[in-house]
C-alpha angles and dihedrals in degrees: 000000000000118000122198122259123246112219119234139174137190137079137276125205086143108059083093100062090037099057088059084049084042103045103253142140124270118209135185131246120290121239087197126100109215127294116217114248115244123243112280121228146159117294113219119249089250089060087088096073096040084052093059087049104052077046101058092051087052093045092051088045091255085133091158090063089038088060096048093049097046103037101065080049099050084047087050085050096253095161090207095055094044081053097048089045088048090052086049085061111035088052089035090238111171093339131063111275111261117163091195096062079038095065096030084066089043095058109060092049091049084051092060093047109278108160096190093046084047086060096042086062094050101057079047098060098033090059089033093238119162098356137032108308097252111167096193088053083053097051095039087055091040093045086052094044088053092046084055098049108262097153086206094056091044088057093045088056093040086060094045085063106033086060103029100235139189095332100335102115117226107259115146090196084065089038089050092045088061112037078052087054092048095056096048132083119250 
């Protein structure tokens, strides 16, 4: 199901250290140029149950039954499996670690609505894997993951606020807004 996008604007040199204040993962630099993103489409109703499947591999460490079972569903423009192949590549879990197919899984789920796949953009912009460092791509990512709920990207912008960093401007009402967003369940 597609969701529409919030715009966003700003920059974000800081979403690195505050992933480490926020919890997140740091990775290292990617060796890959982009991949494109393949085409997104509906996946069909029966997708769910092939999904749990394909989560359950993964789950039990079987990451070579998880991708066969997720990558004709991310293809078919399941958003959960573009997420779970995009978590394959970006930890390097049955398949060689490459940050651009990461992202290029990534994408298309983010672009539905994903707000764990938008988050997963922005770290990749903001550290410049996988594709060109681009720090309002980052925020605008990390600004869209927040709006949708992901608790790490509402810290990070709560941060962001709370310090006044890197064009954010200091203002503790935005900071608590979002420290309060991130404590709730969405």
């Amino acid at each position: 199901m597609n969701i529409a996008a919030h715009a966003a604007m700003g920059v974000v040199l800081w979403v690195a250290s505050s992933l480490a204040v926020a919890g997140g993962d740091v990775l290292t630099p990617p060796t890959l140029v982009p991949a494109p993103a393949p085409a997104s489409t509906t996946a069909p109703a029966s997708a769910g149950a092939n999904y749990e499947a394909g989560s359950a591999a993964y789950d039990a460490g079987d990451y070579d039954k998880a991708r066969r079972i997720w990558q004709p569903l991310a293809e078919k423009g399941d958003v959960r499996a573009q997420r779970g192949m995009g978590k394959m590549y970006e930890k390097g879990r049955g398949v060689e670690r490459d940050f651009a197919t990461a992202l290029k899984w990534y994408r298309p789920a983010a672009e539905k609505g994903d707000a764990e796949s938008q988050y997963r953009l922005s770290v990749g912009y903001g550290y410049g894997m996988g594709v060109k460092k681009d720090e309002a791509k980052a925020m605008e990512w990390l600004r869209k993951a927040a709006e949708n709920g992901q608790k790490r990207a509402q810290r990070s912008l709560a941060k962001g606020y709370e310090d006044g960093l890197n064009g954010l401007p200091r203002d503790p009402e935005k900071a608590k807004y979002w420290y309060d967003r991130s404590k709730t369940r969405e």
